[in-house]
C-alpha positions as CSV (number, residue, x, y, z in Angstrom):
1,X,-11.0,13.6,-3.2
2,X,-14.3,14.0,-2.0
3,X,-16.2,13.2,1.6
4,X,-18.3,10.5,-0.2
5,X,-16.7,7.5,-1.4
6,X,-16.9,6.4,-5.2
7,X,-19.4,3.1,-4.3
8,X,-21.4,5.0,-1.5
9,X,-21.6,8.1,-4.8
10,X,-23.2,5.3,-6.8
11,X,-25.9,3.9,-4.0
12,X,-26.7,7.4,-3.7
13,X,-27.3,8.3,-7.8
14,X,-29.4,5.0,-7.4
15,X,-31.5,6.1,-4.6
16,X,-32.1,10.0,-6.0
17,X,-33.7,7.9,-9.5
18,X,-36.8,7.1,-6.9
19,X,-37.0,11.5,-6.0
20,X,-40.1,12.5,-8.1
21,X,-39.9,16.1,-6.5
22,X,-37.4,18.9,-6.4
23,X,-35.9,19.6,-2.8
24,X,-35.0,23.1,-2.4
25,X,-31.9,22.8,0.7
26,X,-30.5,26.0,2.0
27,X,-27.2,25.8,3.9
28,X,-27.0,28.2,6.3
29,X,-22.9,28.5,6.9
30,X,-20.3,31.3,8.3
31,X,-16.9,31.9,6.0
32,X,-13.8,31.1,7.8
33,X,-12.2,34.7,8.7
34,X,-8.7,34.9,8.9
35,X,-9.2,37.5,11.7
36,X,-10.2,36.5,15.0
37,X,-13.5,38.9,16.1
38,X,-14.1,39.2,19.8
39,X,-17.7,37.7,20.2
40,X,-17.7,35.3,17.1
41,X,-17.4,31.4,17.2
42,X,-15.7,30.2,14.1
43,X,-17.8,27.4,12.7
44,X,-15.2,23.9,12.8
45,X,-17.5,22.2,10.9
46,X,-19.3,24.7,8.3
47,X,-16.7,23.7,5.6
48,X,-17.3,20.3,5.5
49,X,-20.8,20.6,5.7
50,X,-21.0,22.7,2.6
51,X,-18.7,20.3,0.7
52,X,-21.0,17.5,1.6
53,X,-24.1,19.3,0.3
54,X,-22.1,20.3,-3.0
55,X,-21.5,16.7,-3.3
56,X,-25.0,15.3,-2.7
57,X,-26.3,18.2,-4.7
58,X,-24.7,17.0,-7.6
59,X,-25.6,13.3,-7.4
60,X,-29.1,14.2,-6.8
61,X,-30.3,16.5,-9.8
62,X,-33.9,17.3,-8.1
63,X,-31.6,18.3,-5.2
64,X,-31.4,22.2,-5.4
65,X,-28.7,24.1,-3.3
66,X,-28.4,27.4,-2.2
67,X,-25.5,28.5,0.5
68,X,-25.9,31.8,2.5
69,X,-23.6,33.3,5.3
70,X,-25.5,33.5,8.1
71,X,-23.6,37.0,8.9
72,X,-24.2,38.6,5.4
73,X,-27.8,37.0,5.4
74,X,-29.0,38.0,8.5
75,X,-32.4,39.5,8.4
76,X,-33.3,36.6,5.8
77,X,-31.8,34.1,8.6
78,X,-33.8,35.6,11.4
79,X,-36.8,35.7,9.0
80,X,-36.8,31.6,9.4
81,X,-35.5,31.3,12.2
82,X,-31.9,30.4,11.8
83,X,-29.5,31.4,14.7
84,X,-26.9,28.3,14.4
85,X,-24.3,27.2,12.1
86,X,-24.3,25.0,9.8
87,X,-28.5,24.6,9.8
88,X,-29.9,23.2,6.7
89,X,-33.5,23.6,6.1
90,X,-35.2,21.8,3.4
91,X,-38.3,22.1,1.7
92,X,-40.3,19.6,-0.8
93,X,-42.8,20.6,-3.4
94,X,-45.6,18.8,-1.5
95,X,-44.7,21.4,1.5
96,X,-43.4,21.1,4.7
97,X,-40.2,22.3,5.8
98,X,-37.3,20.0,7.7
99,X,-34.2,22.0,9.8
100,X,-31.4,20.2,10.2
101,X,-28.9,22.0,12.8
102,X,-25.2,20.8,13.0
103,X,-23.0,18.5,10.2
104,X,-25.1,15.7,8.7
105,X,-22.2,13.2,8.7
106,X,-21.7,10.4,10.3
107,X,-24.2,8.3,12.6
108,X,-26.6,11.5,11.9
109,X,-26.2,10.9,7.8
110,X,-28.7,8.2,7.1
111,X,-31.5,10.3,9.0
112,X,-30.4,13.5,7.0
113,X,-30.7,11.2,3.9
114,X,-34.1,10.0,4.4
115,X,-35.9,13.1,5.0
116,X,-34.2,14.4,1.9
117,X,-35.5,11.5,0.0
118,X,-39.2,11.5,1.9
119,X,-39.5,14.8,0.9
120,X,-38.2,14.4,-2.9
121,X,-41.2,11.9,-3.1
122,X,-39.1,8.5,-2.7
123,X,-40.8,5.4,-1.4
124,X,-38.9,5.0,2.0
125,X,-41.4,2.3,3.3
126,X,-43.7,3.9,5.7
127,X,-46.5,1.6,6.9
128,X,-49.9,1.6,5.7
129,X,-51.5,2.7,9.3
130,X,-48.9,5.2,9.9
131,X,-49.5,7.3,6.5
132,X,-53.4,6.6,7.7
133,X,-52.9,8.8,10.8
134,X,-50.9,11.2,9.0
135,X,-52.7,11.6,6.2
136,X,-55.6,12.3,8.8
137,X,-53.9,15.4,10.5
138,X,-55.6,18.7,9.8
139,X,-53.4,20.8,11.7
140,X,-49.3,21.7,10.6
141,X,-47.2,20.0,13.1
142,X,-44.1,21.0,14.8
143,X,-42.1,17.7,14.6
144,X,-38.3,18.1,16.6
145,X,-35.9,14.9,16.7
146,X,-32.7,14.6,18.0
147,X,-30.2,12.4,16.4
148,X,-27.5,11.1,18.3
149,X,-25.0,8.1,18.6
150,X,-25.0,7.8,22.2
């Protein structure tokens, strides 16, 4: 059994048929180690994280995965800035780029989803003004938010 339940798989099939772009996600992850190494964190929630994205990936065909160890990958890691585990960074063919750090479960799901969807091209309701403004920016912008339940 998977993390996504069987009616929540079908809402998501439905909203991946409004994706008119491919979403390239790269999962940033460590492999558990069945030796403890002084200086290194195991990752409690890496695991999970990479069994959600296989899941999503395969509901969502324009969803494209790729998983690299952030110890064997390091020098590509670095390259984008990746110094956490899990971190998921997702980029659209209309550009941009979105970095998601930690496990997108949860209260922090429906966020994750969205950006995935906004950046596959899917309708997700933004007001005429506020596509205005942003469609007005000349500039790249460095855009952080924080997602929590508290």
């Amino acid at each position: 059994m998977g993390l996504i339940r069987e009616n929540d798989r079908k809402t998501l099939r439905e909203m991946a048929e409004g994706m008119s772009k491919d979403v390239s996600l790269t999962l940033y992850t460590q492999r558990t180690s069945p030796l403890i190494v002084p200086g290194v964190v195991p990752c409690e929630t890496c695991e999970a994280a990479e069994g959600l994205m296989s899941e999503l990936s395969e509901l969502m065909p324009r969803l494209n995965l790729t998983v690299l160890d952030l110890v064997a990958n390091r020098a590509e890691a670095e390259s984008v800035g990746v110094d956490r585990v899990p971190t998921l960074l997702f980029d659209g063919e209309g550009g941009g780029r979105v970095r998601f750090v930690g496990f997108p479960g949860g209260y922090e799901f429906p966020a994750f989803l969205k950006s995935v969807l906004e950046m596959g091209g899917a309708e997700q309701g933004l007001a005429p003004e506020a596509r205005a403004q942003l469609s007005a920016l000349t500039e790249p912008v460095d855009l952080k938010v924080f997602v929590t339940p508290t």
